[in-house]
N, C-alpha and C positions, 0 to 999 in steps of 0.2 A: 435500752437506756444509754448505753453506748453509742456515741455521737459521732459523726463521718465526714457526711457533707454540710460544714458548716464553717457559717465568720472565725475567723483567728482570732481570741479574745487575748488581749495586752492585759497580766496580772503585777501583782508586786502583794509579795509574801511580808508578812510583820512577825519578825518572831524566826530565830534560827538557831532555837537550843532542841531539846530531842524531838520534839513530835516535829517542829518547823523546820528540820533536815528532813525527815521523809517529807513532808510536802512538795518541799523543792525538790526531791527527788522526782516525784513522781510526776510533778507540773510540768518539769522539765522534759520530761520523758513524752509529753504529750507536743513536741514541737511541729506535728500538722496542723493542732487547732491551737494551740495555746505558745504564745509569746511571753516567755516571763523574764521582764523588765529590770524588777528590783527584786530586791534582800536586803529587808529592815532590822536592822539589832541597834541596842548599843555597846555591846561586847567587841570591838574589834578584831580580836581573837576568832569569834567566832567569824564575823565575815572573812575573813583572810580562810577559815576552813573553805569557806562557802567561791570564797575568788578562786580557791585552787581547783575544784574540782568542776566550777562552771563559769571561767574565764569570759564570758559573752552577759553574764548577768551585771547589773548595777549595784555595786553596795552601797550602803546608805546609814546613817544613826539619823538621820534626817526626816519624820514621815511627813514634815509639810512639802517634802518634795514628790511624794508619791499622793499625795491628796491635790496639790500644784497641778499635778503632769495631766491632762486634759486625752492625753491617748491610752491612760491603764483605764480598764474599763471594770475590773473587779480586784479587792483585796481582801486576802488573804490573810486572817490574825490568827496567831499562834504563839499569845503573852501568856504572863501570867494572868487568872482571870479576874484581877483586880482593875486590870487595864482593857480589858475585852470590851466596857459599855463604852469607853470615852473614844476607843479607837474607832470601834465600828460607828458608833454615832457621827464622827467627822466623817469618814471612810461614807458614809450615805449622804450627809450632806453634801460632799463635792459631787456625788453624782456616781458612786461607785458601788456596783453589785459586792455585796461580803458574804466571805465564810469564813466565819468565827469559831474556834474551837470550843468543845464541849468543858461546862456547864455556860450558853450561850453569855450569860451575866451572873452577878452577885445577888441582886433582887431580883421578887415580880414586876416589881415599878419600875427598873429599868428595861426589864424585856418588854411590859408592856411600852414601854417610847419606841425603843427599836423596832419593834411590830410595827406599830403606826407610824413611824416617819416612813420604814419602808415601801408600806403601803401608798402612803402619799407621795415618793418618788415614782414610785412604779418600777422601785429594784427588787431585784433577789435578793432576801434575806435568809441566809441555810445556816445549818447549825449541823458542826462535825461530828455527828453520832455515827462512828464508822461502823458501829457494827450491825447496823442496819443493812449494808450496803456488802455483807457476807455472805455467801452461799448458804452457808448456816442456817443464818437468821431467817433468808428469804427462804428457802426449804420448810420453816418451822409454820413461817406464812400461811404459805401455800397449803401443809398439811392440814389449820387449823380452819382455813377457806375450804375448803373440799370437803369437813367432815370428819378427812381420816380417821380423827383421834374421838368424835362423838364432843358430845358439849363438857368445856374446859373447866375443871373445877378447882384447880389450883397450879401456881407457877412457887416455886421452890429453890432457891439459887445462893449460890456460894461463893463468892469472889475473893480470893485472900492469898495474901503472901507476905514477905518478911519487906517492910518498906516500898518505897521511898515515901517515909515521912515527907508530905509539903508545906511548904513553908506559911503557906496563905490562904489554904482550903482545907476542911478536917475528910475523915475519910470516905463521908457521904458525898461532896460536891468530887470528890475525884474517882473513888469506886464506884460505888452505888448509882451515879450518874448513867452509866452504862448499864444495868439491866434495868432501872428504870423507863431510859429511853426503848431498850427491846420490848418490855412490857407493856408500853402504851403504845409502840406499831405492833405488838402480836397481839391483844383485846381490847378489843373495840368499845372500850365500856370506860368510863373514869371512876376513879376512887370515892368514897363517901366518907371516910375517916384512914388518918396515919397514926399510930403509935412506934416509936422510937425509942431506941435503949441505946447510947454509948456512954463510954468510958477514952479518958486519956489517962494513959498510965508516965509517958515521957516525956511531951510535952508542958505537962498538966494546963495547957489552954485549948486546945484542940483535938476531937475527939481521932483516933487512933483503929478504937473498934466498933461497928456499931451491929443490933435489929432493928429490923423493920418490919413492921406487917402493916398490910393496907388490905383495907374491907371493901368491897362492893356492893350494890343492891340485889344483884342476881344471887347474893349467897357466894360467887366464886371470892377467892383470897389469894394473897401474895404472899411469900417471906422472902426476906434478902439479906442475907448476913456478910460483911465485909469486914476488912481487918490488915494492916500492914503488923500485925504481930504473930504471925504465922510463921512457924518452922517451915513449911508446905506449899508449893502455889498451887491453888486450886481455883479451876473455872467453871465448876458443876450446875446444870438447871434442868429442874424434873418439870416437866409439867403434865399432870393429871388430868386425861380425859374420863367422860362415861365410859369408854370403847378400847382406849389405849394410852399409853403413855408414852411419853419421847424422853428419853437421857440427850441432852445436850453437852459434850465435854468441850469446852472451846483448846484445851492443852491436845488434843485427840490431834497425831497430823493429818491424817486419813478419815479414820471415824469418827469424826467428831458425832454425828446424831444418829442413834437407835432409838429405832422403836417397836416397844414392848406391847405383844398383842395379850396384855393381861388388862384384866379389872378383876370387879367384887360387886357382887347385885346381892339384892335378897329382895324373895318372892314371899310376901309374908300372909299369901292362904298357905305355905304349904311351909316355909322356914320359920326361925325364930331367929331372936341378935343374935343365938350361942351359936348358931351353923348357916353363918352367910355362904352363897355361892362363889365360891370364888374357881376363876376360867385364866387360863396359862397354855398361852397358843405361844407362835413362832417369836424371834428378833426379826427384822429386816433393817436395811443401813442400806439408807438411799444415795445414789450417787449423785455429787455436789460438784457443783465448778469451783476452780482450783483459783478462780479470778483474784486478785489482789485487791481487798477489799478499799484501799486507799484510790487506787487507780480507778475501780466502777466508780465511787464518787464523787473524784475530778472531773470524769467523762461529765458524769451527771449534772454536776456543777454545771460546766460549760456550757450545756445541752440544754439547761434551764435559762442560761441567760440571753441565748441564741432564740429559742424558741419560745420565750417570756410564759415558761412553763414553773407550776408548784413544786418547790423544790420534794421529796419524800420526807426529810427532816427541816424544812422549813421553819420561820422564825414562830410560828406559832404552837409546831408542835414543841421547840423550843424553852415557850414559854410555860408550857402543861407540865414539862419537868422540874423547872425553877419551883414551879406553884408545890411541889411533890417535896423537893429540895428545901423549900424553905421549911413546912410542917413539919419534915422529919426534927430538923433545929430547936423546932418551937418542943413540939413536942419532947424532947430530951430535956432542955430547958425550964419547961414547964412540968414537968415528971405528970402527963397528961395525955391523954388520946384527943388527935386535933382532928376535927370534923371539917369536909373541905366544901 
């Protein structure tokens, strides 16, 4: 996935508060294939950060000047995601590949435009679900393609720590966001109904903590509990095979995934429910690249717009999270299970 022999793409990043400093770190660090032009804010502050440490970049509060420039050939948003539709929406109409950070939009209805315009330029439209683009994640892949684990019968996941309350998204569209998107590239199957439980306890307008469970037709199930009101950062996800199971820890610096050669069967000519079989073999902890998962999917980025290839988090799968994102809303809202 990592790209070499290819065109130099001209970028200009939107967005230079925390996630849009590692961008520009990283875009920058790519300067065989990648030219980055600008750095959009309107914090001055922050550009003056941005001039000190990359002297040869353009700053800017201006992004008609980066939708203007006729030689950036992708941009780069990393707002807040109140502004993600209108920016990237211009950003395609001038004729510019984007990658917009995660949750791609605010509605379905606006991911569904950005879908289709893109499709009618013939640009890349990718969506910054970086942790697809992890050693981790891609290991969990791979196990779950090969078998390893036997057929998947639940994903289990815990995301939570003490803040950063946000100002404009509750803690679904900024948590949950992220094992959503891993869930829907590790099973290959869409939800048939979401149920949602949050609470705001500080803001009292935006939810702070929430559950989730999402149903499938094959009988497998999901939960995902998220929470900036955690003493604790936790990054835990179980997932349950017939065969095995895998401890995902993403806080792990080394080990983040084991897996557990256990299950539980019952043979019921010969057991009853009281005395299931249950089998307790080895751990094994596979060894993962150390790759910076920001950096595989700048390569990647690049590599898609060179090679007019489907991005892996593309605006489509993009848009199957929104669809995830919005239910969970409704449903809390509606104190209801939303059928999708």
């Amino acid at each position: 996935m990592i790209c070499m022999d290819v065109k130099k793409i001209k970028i200009a990043i939107i967005g230079a508060g925390y996630w849009g400093k590692n961008l520009v770190r990283v875009f920058y660090s790519l300067r065989d294939i990648v030219d980055l032009k600008y750095v959009c804010d309107l914090d001055e502050k922050k550009l003056q950060y941005i001039k000190s440490w990359y002297p040869s970049v353009i700053t800017t509060t201006d992004t008609k000047i980066i939708f203007n420039d006729s030689e950036i050939n992708a941009a780069v948003i990393a707002t807040q995601v109140g502004l993600h539709f209108s920016l990237a929406k211009e950003a395609l109409l001038s004729g510019k590949n984007v990658l917009v950070e995660k949750p791609m939009t605010e509605t379905r209805e606006q991911a569904e435009e950005l879908v289709a315009l893109a499709d009618e330029k013939n640009l890349i439209l990718m969506v910054d679900h970086t942790f697809l683009y992890t050693g981790a994640v891609r290991e969990i892949k791979n196990l779950i393609k090969n078998g390893e684990i036997g057929d998947v019968n639940y994903f289990d996941s815990e995301r939570i720590n003490l803040g950063l309350i946000q100002p404009d998204v509750n803690v679904i569209y900024d948590l949950a966001v992220h094992d959503i998107s891993i869930l829907n590239y590790l099973i290959n199957e869409k939800p048939t109904a979401v149920s949602a439980f949050g609470k705001s306890y500080i803001t009292k307008k935006t939810e702070e903590l929430a559950h989730i469970n999402l149903e499938y037709a094959s009988g497998f199930t999901a939960h995902i509990h998220v929470s900036w009101l955690s003493p604790v950062k936790l990054r835990k996800t179980l997932i349950g095979g017939s065969k095995k199971m895998i401890l995902y820890n993403d806080i792990e610096p080394s080990e983040k995934i084991k897996i557990y050669d256990k299950n539980v069967s019952m043979d019921y000519e010969t057991e009853t429910p009281q005395s299931p079989i249950y089998r307790s073999g080895d751990i094994s902890i596979p060894r993962i690249d150390n790759i910076e998962a920001l950096e595989f999917e700048a390569n990647h980025f690049i590599n898609c717009i060179n090679r007019k290839e489907r991005p892996l988090s593309d605006g489509k799968s993009g848009l199957r999270v929104i669809e995830i994102l919005e239910a969970c809303n409704r449903s809390i809202k509606e104190e209801r299970k939303i059928n999708l």
